[in-house]
N, C-alpha and C positions, 0 to 999 in steps of 0.2 A: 281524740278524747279530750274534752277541756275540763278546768277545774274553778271555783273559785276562792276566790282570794277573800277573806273576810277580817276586817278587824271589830274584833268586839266588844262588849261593853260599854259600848256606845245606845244611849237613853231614846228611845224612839218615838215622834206622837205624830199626830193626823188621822186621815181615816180611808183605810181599804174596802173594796170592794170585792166581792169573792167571785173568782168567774163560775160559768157553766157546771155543772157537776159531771164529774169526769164517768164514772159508774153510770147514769141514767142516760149521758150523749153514745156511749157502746150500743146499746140496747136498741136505743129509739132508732138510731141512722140504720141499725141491722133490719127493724122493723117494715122501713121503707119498700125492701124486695120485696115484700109481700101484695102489692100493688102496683097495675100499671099507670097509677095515677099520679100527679104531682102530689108530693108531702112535703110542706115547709119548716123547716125546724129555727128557732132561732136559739139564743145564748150558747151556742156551740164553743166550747174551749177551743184557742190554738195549741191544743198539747200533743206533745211528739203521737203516744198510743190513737187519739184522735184523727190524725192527720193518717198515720198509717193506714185507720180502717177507711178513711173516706180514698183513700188510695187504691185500695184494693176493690174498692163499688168501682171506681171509673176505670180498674183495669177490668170487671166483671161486664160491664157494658151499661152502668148507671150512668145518666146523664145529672153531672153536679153541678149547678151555677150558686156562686154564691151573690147574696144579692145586696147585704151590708156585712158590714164586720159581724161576724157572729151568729150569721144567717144564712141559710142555704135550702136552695129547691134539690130535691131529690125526684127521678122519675125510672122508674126501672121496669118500664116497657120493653128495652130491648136488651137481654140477658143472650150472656155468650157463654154457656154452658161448658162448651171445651175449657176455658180457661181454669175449672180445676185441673184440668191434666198436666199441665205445663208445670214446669220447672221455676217459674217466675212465680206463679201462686205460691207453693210450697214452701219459696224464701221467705214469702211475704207473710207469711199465715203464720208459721212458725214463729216469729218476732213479737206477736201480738195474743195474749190471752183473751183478748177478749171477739177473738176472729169466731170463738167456738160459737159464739151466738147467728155466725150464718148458715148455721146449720138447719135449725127448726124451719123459718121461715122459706128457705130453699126446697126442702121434701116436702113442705104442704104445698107450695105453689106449681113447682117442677116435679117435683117425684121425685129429686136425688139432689144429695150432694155430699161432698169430701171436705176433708179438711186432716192436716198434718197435727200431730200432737202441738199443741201451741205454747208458745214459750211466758214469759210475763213473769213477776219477780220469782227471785229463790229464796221461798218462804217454807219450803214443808212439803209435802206429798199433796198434788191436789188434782183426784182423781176426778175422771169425765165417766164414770160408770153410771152415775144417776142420770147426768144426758141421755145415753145410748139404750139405756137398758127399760128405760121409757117413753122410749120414740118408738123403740120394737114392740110397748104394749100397742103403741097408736096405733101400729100396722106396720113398720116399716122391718127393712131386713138389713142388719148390719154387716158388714167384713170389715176386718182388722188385719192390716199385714205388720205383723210386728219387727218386719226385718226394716219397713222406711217407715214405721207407727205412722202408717196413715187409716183415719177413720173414714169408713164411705155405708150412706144410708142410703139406699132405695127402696122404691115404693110403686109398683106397676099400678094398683088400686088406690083410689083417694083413702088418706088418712081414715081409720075411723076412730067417734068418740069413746073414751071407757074408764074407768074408776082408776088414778095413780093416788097413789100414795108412797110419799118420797120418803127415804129414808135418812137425809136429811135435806135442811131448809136451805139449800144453794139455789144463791141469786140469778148466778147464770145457766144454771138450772131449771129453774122455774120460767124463766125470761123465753129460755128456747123452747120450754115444753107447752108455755102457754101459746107464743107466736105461731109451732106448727098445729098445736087442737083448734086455733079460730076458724080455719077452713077445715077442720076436719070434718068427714058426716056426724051427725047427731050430738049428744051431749057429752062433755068431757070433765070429771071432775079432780081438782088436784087438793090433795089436802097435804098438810103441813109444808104449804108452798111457804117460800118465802115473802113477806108481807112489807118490807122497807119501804119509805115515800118512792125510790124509783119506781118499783116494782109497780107503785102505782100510777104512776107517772105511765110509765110505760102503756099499763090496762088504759088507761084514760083513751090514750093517742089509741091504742087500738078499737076502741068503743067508736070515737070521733070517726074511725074508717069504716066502721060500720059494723064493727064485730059487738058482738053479743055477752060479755064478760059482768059476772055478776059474782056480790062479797068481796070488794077489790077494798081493802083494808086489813085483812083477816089472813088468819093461812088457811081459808077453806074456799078456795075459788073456782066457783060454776061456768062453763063455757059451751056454751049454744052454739053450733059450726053455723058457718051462711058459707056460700059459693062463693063471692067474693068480695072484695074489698075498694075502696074510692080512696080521691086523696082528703087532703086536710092540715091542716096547722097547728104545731105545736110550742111551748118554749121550755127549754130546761130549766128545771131549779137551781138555786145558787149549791155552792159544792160543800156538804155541809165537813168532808174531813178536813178541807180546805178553813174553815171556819173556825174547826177545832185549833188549827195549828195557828192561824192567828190570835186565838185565848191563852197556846200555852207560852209564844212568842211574845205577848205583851207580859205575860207575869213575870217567864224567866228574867226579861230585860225591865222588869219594872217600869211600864212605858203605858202612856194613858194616849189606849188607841178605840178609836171609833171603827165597828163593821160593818158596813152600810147594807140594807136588804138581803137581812136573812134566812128569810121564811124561817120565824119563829115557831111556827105549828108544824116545822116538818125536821125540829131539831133535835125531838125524844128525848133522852136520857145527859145529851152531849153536855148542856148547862149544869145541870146538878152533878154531877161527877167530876167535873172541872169545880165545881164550890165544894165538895169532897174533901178538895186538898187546900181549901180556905183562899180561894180565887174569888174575889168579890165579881160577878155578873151583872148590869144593868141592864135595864131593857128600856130602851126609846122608840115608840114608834117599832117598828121592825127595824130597828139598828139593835146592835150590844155594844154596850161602852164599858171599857175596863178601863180603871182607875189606875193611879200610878200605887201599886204595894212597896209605898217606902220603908215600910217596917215588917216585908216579906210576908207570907202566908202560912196560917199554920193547920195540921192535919188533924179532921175531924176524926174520931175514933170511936166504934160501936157503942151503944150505951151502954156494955157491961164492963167497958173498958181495955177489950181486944183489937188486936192494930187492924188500923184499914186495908181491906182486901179490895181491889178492883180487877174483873175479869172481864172477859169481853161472852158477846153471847150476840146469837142472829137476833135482830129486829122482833120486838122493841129494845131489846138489849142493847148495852153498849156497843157502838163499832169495832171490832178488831184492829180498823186501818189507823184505829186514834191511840192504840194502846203504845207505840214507839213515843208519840208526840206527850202521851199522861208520865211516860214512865219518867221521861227528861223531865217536866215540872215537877216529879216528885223529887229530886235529886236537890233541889231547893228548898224546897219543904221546910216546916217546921215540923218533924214528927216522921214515924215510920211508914211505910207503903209498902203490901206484897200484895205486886205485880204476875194478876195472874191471865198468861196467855193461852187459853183452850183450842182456838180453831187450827192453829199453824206452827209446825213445833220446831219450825228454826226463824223463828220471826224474831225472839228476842238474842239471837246470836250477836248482832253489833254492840251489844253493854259493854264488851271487853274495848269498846274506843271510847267508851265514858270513864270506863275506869282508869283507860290511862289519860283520859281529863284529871281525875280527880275526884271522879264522881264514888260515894262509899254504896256501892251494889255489891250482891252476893246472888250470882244465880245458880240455883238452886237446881235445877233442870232444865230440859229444855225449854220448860211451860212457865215456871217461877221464876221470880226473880224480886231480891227483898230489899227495900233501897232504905237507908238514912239519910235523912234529908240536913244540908247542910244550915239552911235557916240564915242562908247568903253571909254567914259570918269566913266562910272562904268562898273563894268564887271556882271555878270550871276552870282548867287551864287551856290555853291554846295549844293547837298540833294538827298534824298533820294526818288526815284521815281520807278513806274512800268510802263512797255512795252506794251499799251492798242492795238498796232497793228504792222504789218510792218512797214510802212511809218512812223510813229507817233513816234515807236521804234526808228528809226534812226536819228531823227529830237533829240528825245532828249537826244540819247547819241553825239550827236553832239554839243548841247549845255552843256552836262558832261563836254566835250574836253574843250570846251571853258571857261569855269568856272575854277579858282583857286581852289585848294584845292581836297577833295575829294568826290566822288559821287559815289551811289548805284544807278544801275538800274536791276531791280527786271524781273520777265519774262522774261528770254533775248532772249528765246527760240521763241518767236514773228518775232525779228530780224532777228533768223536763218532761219525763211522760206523763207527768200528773198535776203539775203546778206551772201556768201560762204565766210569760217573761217575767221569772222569780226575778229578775237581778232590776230592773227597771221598777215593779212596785215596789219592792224593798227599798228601794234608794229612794221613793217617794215619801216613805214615812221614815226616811233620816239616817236610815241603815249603809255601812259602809263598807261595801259590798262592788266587785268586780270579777267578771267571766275571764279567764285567761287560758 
């Protein structure tokens, strides 16, 4: 387990570029099974959860070449089916939340497959019952062995199409349930699907192979089965929570940084709710340039004059993954902030290593959390902390940055599943920063 070393305080400028979007490369490379044709993907993140899953296609029996940095053919003509039964899947799968999505596209293609309860941060309860319990409308037959929580779907008969309506709007939800209706027989319609840029990202690439997907912007999405599917070409979007935590890393450090190619039209709500907390935004071209806040940021508050609330909510709503990285900018603030978390109700559990920064939070519950903002007239202390998840990781080596002096963060390897060689771009925009 390594850690880094960070000293902070140190004023940062230049300009980042945001890799692959870590959420829509899960999806797409699961996608690929669905076909025994070539599918090329490019902006592929090198991030740990990435690498695991394309790990587990080539123990499956996908054939992966990569062809440039960040480019990869995928071709999944010849699938080895036993390989769920093995003892090496199970390690493998388990490690990975986002293994659940090779489920859908395995029972439409093959008629079956398993997968172990899969691991991925400890944020909350995060049940797979809208998976399972709407692959058995498609057609399919579940068993659950709860003594090794392994999930297994089979399917003697092709999928067929029929009316789901989800009971909630889960990404990887909608990802699996859309991937196994493309082959299904007849019409399949999903309503209060999940609607996020991935989500469409993902329909796109599957249109491109030939499927039939129509209202792909909406949560009401129409899907035409076809028999089968060809290959095609894709590229990931830039990663927009990635994006976020560069807007909140340039305020807290007061640092005038450039984000290069941001797909502005696929950034929703992120910009205005970062200006919320009186974060000045630019916009060039498809870059964002944040200015240097040498006189700090102050909190816009309701027009009737009640403190700002920000929560998080499925697409178009704000991202949940951003709420660690908003809650740390609010702790600078000029003005109050209550921090409200809904989807995951132990996600704001790391405040207690802000607080013993320095930082004046009050949570409130699991879901709340009410911050005063110090308006940089004190700074963040240094100390020594561990990396309880992704999002939470980045939140607090971002508050490392910001804090004088120097800082330990422990786990750092949390980080690396979601953010490609954090220590080398940090260092490129001035940041003083090392892996140990």
């Amino acid at each position: 387990m390594s850690s880094l070393r960070v000293k902070g305080g140190v004023q940062l400028s230049g300009e980042i570029t945001p890799q692959g979007a870590k959420n829509e490369a899960l999806q797409v490379i699961c996608a690929t099974l669905l076909s025994d044709s070539d599918i090329i993907i490019s902006n592929i993140p090198n991030i740990i959860d990435v690498v695991k899953l394309i790990d587990i296609l080539k123990s499956l029996g996908v054939e992966v070449n990569e062809l440039e940095k960040g480019k990869y053919s995928f071709n999944s003509q010849k699938i080895d089916l036993k390989y769920f039964q093995s003892q090496n899947f199970i390690n493998d799968a388990k490690k990975l939340r986002g293994s659940i999505m090779l489920v859908g596209p395995l029972l439409a293609r093959f008629g079956l497959a398993s997968i172990p309860r899969p691991g991925g941060d400890k944020i909350g309860r995060r049940r797979l019952d809208t998976h399972f319990i709407n692959l058995q409308k498609l057609g399919a037959k579940l068993d659950y062995n709860s003594e090794n929580k392994m999930y297994s779907v089979t399917s003697r008969n092709p999928l067929k199409g029929t009316n789901i309506l989800l009971d909630e709007a889960s990404v990887t939800g909608t990802a699996n349930i859309l991937m196994a209706s493309v082959l299904a027989k007849g019409q399949t319609t999903i309503y209060n699907a999940a609607c996020e840029p991935y989500i469409q990202q993902l329909c796109l690439l599957l249109n491109k192979m030939g499927a039939n997907i129509q209202g792909i912007g909406s949560n009401f999405l129409k899907i035409n089965g076809v028999t089968s599917l060809s290959g095609a070409e894709h590229e990931i979007l830039p990663d927009m929570i990635e994006i976020g935590s560069w807007i909140g890393l340039a305020a807290m450090t007061r640092s005038k940084l450039k984000i290069k190619n941001v797909s502005w039209d696929n950034l929703g709500q992120i910009p205005d709710v970062f200006r919320k907390l009186g974060i000045t935004i630019n916009r060039e071209g498809d870059d964002i340039l944040i200015p240097e806040h040498t006189n700090g940021y102050s909190v816009t508050n309701y027009i009737d004059g009640s403190i700002l609330t920000i929560s998080d909510a499925p697409w178009p709503g704000f991202s949940p993954d951003l709420i660690s990285v908003i809650l740390v900018v609010a702790t600078q603030a000029n003005g109050s902030t209550l921090i409200h978390q809904k989807m995951f109700e132990s996600r704001l559990f790391f405040v207690d290593k802000l607080i013993d920064m320095g930082a004046k939070i009050i949570l409130c519950d699991p879901h709340r959390a009410s911050i005063i903002g110090h308006n940089f007239k004190s700074t963040l202390k240094p100390t020594t902390m561990t990396s309880p998840d992704i999002r939470a990781g980045i939140a607090l080596l971002i508050a490392a940055l910001s804090a004088p002096g120097e800082s330990i963060i422990q786990n750092v390897e949390q980080i690396d599943r979601g953010y490609e060689n954090i220590v080398e771009r940090l260092k490129s925009i001035g940041a003083d920063i090392d892996r140990v």
